[in-house]
C-alpha positions as CSV (number, residue, x, y, z in Angstrom):
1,X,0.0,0.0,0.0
2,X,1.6,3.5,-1.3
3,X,1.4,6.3,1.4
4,X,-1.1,8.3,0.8
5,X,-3.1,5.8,0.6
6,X,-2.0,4.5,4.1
7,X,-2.8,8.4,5.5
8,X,-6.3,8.4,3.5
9,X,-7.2,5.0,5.5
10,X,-5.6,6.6,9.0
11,X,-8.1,10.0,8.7
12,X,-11.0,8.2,8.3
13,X,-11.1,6.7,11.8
14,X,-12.0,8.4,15.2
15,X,-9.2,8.9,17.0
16,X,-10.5,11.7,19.9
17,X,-11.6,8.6,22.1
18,X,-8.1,7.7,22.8
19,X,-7.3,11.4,24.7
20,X,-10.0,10.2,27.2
21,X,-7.9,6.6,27.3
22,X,-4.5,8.2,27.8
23,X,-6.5,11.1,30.4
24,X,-7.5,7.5,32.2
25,X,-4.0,7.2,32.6
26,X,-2.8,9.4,33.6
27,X,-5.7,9.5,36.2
28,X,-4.8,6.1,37.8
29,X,-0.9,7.4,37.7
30,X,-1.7,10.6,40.2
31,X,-4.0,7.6,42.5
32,X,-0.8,5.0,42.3
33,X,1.4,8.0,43.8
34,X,-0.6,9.4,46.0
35,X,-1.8,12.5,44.8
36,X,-5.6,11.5,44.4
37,X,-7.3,10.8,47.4
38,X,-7.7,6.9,48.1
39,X,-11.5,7.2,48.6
40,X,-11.5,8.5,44.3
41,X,-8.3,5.7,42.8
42,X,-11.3,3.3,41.7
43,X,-13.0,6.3,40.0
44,X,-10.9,5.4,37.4
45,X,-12.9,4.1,34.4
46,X,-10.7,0.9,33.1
47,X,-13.4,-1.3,32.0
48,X,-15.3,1.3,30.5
49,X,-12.3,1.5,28.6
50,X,-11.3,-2.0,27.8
51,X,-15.1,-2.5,26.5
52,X,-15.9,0.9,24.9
53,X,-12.6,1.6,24.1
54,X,-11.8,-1.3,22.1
55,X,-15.0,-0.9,20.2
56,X,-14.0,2.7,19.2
57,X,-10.3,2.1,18.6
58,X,-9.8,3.0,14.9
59,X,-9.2,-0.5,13.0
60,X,-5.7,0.4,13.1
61,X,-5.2,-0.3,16.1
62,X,-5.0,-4.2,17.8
63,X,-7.8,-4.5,20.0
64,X,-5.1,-5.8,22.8
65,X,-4.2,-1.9,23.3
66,X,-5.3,-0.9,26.1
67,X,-4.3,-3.5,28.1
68,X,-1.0,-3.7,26.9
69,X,-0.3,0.1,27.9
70,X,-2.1,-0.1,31.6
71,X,0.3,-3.1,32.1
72,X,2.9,-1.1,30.6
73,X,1.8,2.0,33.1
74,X,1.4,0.0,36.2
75,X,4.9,-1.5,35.7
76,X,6.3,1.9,34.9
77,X,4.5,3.5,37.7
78,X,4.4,1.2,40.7
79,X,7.8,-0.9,39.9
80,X,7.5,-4.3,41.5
81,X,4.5,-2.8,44.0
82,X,2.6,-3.8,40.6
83,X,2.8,-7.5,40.9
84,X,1.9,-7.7,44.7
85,X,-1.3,-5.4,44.5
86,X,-5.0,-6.2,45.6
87,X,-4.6,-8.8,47.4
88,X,-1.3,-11.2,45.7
89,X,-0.3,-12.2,42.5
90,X,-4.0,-14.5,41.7
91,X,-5.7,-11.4,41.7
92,X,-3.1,-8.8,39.3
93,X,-3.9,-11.5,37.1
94,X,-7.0,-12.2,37.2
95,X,-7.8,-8.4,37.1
96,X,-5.6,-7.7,34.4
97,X,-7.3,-10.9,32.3
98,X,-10.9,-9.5,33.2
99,X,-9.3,-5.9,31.1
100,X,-7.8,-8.4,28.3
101,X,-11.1,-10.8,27.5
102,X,-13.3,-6.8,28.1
103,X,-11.5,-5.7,25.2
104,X,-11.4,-8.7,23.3
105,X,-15.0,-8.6,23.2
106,X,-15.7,-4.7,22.4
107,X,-13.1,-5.4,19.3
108,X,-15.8,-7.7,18.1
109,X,-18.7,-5.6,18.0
110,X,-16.3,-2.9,16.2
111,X,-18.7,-1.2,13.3
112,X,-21.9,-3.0,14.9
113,X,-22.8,-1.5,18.8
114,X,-24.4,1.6,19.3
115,X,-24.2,4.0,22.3
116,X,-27.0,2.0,24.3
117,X,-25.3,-1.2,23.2
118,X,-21.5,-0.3,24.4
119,X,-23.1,2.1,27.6
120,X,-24.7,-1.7,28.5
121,X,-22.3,-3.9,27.9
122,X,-19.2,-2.1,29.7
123,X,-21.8,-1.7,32.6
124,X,-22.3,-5.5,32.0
125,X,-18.4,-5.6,32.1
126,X,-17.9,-3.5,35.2
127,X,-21.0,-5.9,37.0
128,X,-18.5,-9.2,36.2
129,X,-15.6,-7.5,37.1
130,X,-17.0,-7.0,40.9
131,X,-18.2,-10.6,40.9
132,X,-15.3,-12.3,39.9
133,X,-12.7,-10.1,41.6
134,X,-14.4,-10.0,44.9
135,X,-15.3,-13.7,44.3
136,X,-12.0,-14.6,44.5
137,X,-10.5,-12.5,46.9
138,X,-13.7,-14.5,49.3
139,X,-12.2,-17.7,48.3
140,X,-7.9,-17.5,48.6
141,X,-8.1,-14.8,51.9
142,X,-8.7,-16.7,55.3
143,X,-10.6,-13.8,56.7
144,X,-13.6,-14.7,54.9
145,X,-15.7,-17.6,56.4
146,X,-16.0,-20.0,53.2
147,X,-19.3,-20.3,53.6
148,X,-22.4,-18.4,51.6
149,X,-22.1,-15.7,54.5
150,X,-18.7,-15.0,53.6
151,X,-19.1,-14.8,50.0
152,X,-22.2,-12.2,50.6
153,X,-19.7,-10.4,53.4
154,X,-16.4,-10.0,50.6
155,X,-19.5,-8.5,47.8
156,X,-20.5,-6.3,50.2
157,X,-18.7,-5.0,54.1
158,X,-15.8,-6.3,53.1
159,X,-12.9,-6.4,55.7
160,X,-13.4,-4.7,59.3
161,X,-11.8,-1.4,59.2
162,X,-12.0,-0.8,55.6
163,X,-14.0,0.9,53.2
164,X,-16.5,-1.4,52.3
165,X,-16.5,-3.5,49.2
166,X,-19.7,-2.0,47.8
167,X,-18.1,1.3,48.1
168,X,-16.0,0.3,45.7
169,X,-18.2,-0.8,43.3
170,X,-20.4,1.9,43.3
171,X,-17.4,3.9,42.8
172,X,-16.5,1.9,39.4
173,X,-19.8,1.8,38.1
174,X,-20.0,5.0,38.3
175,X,-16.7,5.6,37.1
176,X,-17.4,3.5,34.1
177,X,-21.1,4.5,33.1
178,X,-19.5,8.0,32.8
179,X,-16.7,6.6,31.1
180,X,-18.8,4.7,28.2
181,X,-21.0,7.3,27.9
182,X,-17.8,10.1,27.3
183,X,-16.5,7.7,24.8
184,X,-19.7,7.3,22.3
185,X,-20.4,10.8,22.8
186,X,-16.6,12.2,21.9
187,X,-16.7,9.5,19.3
188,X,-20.0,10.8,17.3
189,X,-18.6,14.7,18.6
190,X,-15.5,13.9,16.2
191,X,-17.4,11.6,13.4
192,X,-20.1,14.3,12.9
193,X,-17.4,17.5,12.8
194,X,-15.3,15.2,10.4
195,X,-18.3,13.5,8.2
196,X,-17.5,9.9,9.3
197,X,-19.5,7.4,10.2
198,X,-21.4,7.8,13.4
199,X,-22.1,5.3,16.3
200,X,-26.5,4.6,15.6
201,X,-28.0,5.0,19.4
202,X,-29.1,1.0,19.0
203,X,-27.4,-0.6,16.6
204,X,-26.3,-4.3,17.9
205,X,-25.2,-6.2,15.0
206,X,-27.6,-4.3,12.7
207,X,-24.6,-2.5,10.7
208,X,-24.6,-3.7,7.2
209,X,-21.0,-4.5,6.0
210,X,-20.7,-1.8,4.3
211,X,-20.8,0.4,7.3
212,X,-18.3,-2.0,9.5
213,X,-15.4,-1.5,6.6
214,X,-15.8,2.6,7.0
């Protein structure tokens, strides 16, 4: 492929999403040293941004993106705090692979979801993030009682003298509802100023083929 040809393929993609990714950030960067309040780090849309993201990442881009650069920040950030954080190693990883499979599935529904469609499914996301994390942070930590009480105790009080669990995930859903919903409406913001495609309000795999390859 010639070059202008590669530059005519580049400006016909949305690319003002990704200021709100790198903002993100740069957002959990201030939190990891301290300079956000502790009570705000979690206000940090990341699955918004794994989900949404990935489904308005220009086509240039791999969908894996996002992931690889909050690993990439986390390491650069934290050093080898990065490995040892919520809880040990089974839970870096697991978090990180919630992020990874999140964006896997936005980058298939690329050219097909709406607004309502990406808002729902990254709220979907940030619902099975809570449940899994906080699932298995019940089952590997010996405070928690394995019994259905101390599975409902992890989703919810959490551990004695610390904000509890729910907090958190009222914090993150709000976090990402605001952070899907800035994403679709930057998106259609840039694809209307520009004449591009737009995101339909409810479109879940009704996009023609056409439509996909703009």
């Amino acid at each position: 492929m010639s070059q202008p040809a590669r530059s005519q393929g580049l400006s016909a993609y949305v690319w003002l999403p990704l200021v709100l990714m790198v903002a993100a950030l740069v957002w959990r960067v201030l939190y990891q040293q301290g300079i956000v309040a502790a009570n705000l780090g979690n206000l940090s849309p990341l699955m918004a941004f794994a989900f949404a993201g990935a489904i308005a990442f220009p086509r240039s881009l791999p969908w894996w993106s996002w992931a690889g650069l909050l690993i990439l920040v986390d390491w650069v950030s934290m050093g080898s705090q990065w490995w040892s954080t919520a809880h040990g190693r089974e839970a870096v990883l697991l978090s990180y692979g919630l992020y990874v499979l999140a964006a896997w599935w936005g980058s298939r529904l690329r050219g097909k979801a709406g607004m309502v469609d990406t808002v729902l499914g990254t709220l979907l996301c940030s619902v099975v993030f809570y449940l899994v994390t906080n699932s298995l942070s019940w089952a590997v930590e010996s405070y928690y009682a394995k019994t259905w009480a101390g599975w409902v105790q992890a989703l919810t009080t959490g551990k004695e003298g610390l904000p509890p669990t729910l907090m958190f995930f009222r914090n993150s859903l709000i976090a990402d509802l605001l952070g899907a919903t800035a994403i679709v409406v930057v998106y259609n913001f840039e694809a209307v100023v520009r004449k591009l495609r737009v995101m339909p309000v409810i479109g879940w795999g009704r996009q023609s083929q056409a439509a996909m390859a703009v």
